[in-house]
N, C-alpha and C positions, 0 to 999 in steps of 0.2 A: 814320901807318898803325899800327893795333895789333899786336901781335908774332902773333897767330892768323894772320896774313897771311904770314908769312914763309916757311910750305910750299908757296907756291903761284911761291916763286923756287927750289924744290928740283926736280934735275932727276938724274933717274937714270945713273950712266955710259951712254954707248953710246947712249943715247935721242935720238929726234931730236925738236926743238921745233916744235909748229905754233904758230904765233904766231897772238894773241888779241887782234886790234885793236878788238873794242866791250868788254873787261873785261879783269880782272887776270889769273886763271887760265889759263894757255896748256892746248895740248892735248899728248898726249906719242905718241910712236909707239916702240917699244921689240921690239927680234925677239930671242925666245930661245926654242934647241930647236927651231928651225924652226917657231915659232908669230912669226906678228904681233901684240903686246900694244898695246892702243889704250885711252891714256885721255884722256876728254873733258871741258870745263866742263859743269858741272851747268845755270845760269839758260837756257832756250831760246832764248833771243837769241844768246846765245855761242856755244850747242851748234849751234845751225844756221849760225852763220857760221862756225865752225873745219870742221864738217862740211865745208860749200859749197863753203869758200872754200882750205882746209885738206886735209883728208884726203880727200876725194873724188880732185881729183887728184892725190894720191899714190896713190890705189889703181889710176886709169886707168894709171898710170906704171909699177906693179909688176905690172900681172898683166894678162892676156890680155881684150880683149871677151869677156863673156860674155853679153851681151843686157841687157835689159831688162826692169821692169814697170813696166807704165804702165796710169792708172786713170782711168775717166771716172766722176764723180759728177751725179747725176739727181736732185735735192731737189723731194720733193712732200707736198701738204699735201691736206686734204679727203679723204683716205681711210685705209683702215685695211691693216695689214704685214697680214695673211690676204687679203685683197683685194687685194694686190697681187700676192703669191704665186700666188695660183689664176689671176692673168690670166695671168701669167708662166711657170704651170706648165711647158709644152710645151717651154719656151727653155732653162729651167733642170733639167731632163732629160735635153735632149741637148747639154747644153754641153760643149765643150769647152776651145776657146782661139778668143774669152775668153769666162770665167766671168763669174758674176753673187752677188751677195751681195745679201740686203736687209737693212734694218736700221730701227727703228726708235728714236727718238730726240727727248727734250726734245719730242714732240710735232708731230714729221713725221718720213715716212718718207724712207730713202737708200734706192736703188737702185745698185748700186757695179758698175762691167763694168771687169774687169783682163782685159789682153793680156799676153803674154810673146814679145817680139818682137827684134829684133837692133838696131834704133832706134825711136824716137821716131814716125815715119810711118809705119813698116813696124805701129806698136801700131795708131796713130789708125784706119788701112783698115782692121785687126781689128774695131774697136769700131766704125766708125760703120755696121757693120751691123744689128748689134746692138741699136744705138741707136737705130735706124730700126723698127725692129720694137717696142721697148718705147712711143715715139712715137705710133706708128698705134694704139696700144690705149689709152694713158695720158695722153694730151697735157695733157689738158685739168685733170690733177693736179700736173703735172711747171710749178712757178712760176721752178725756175734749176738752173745746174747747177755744179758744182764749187765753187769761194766763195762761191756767190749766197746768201742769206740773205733772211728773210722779213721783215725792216727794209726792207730795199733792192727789195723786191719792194712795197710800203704805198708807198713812196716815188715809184714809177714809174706806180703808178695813182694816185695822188693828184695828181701833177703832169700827167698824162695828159687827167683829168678836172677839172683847174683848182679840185682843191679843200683845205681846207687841215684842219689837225684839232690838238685839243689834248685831253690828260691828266688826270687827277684819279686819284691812285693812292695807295691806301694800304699794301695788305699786301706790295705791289711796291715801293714806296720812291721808286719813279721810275727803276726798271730798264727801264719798257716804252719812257719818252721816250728813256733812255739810247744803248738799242740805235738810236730812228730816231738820234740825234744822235750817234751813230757814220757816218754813213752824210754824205759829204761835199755838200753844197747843200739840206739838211733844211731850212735856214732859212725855205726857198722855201713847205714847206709844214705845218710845226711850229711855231704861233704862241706856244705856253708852254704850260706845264705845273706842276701842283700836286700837291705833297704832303701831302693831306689825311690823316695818320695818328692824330691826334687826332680825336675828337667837337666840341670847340670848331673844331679846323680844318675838320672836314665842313662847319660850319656860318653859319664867316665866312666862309671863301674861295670855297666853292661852292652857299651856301642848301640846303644839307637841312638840313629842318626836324626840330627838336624833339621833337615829335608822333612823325614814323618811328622816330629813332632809341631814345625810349622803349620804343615797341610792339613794336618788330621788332629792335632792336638795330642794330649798326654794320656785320653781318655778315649781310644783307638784298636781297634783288632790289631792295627798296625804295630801300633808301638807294643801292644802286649806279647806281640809276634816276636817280637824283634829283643825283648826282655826275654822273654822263654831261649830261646836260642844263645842271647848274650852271656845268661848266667848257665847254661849249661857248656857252654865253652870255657868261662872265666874259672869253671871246676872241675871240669871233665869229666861230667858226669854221664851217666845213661838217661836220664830225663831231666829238662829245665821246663822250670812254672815262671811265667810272667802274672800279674795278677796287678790289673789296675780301673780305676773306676771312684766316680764318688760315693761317698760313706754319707754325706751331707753332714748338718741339716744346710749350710751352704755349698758354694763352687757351683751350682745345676745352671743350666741355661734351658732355655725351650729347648734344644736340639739334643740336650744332655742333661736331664732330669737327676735328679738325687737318688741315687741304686741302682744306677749303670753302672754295670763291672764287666768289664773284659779280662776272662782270665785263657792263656794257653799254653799247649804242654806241647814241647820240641824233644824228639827223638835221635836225632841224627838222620830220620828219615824225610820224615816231613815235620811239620807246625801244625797242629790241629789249636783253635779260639773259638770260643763259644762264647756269644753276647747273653748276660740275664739283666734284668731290672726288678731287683728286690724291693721294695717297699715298706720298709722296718726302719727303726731308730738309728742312728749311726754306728752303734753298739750291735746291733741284731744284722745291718746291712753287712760290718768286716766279720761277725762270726760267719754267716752264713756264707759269704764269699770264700772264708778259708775253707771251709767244710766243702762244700763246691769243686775247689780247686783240689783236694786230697781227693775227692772223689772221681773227678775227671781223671788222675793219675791212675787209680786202680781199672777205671777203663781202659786207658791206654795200655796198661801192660797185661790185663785180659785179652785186647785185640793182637796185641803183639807176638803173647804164645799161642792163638788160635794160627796167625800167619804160618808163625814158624812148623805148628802141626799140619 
């Protein structure tokens, strides 16, 4: 161990040790002046298990119930934080307990309802009023709620409708496959994925041709067209994503700015591309591109079982 490590065995007199079983850094609790002084590991993993596991119950131990907050999350996609708000108006005027927050974020909106209750159940009967109300106006926006994620949401219609899909991603890197293959039995309907970030890789791994990427460039409905298609052939799948555009902070031109993405989804029927121009970090520009691009797929296989209905 390097000697930088050696403050993390120094322990203040009087202080008491919360022990740090996923890392080195314990946590300290230390009372002086009639204050409780709390310090904690920095990396998340630690901090949430000394919290959890550590200092929570010392705090249930030192001091009196004083209730609770407890918070339900509502994640919806296909519409817009103003549209949300104005449905919502009426609820969120006369709120009281519990409140409502919206938010908007990476490209879907949160919908957030805190209670402040004396436990756990006594929150949940606050909220699922509430909830019931935001439901009967938004359902059909509202894809999961609290950890659900719009991977895990692709995942469930995909498997629903027996179908399976693969990637062609460049300015994304292979963040959009990333996310479904976070998501535990993707195998089932993720048959592979390419990272076509080069012009020779558009052109071996997925066939767009030549020709487009002369005329129109790499950053093109065309060639995104022509990736959608390529990799849904190269895997034979039921839908192919093409997904390309700059991330910045260079590559822009006047005519092609920094958070142009062309991303499209190829069916075997047609190629539907949709142009956006985000305006985020290069980090905020491929997250939100790959969310985008997962999202446009749950579109298209909404519109595909409404045909077939």
């Amino acid at each position: 161990m390097s000697s930088n490590n050696d403050k993390q065995a120094m322990v203040p007199l009087g202080a008491e040790i919360l022990i740090n079983e996923v890392g080195t850094a314990p946590g300290l609790v230390l009372e002086h002046n009639g204050k409780l002084i709390v310090l904690l590991p920095g990396p998340p993993s630690e901090l949430n298990y000394v919290c959890e596991q550590r200092f929570l119950p010392l705090l249930m131990q030192r001091y009196a119930q004083q209730g609770i907050i407890y918070s339900r999350i509502l994640k919806m996609r296909g519409i817009g934080e103003s549209s949300v708000a104005a449905q919502l108006d009426d609820i969120i005027t006369s709120q009281s307990n519990p409140t409502i927050a919206i938010y908007a974020r990476r490209g879907e909106i949160i919908v957030r309802i805190t209670a402040k209750a004396s436990d756990v159940e006594e929150a949940k009967a606050l909220i699922s009023g509430t909830e019931a109300q935001i439901y009967e106006r938004l359902s059909k926006f509202i894809y999961g709620v609290d950890d659900a994620s719009l991977a895990e949401y692709l995942g469930q219609e995909l498997l629903k409708s027996g179908s399976t899909i693969a990637f062609a991603e460049s300015c994304t890197g292979g963040l959009a496959s990333s996310m479904i293959t976070d998501i535990p039995g993707s195998s089932e309907y993720l048959l592979g994925s390419v990272v076509t970030y080069s012009n020779m890789a558009k052109q071996k791994l997925v066939n767009v041709s030549a020709e487009n990427l002369e005329k129109y460039g790499a950053v093109s409905e065309q060639v995104a067209c022509e990736m959608a298609s390529g990799v849904r052939d190269l895997f034979g799948t039921t839908y192919g994503v093409g997904i390309t555009g700059i991330a910045g902070p260079g590559g822009a031109t006047e005519e092609k700015p920094v958070g142009l993405v062309y991303m499209a989804v190829a069916d075997g029927n047609d190629v539907h591309c949709v142009k956006h121009l985000f305006g985020g970090t290069r980090t905020e520009n491929k997250l939100r591109s790959a969310l985008t691009a997962i999202s446009m797929v749950i579109d298209k296989i909404k519109a595909r079982r409404n045909e077939e209905i």
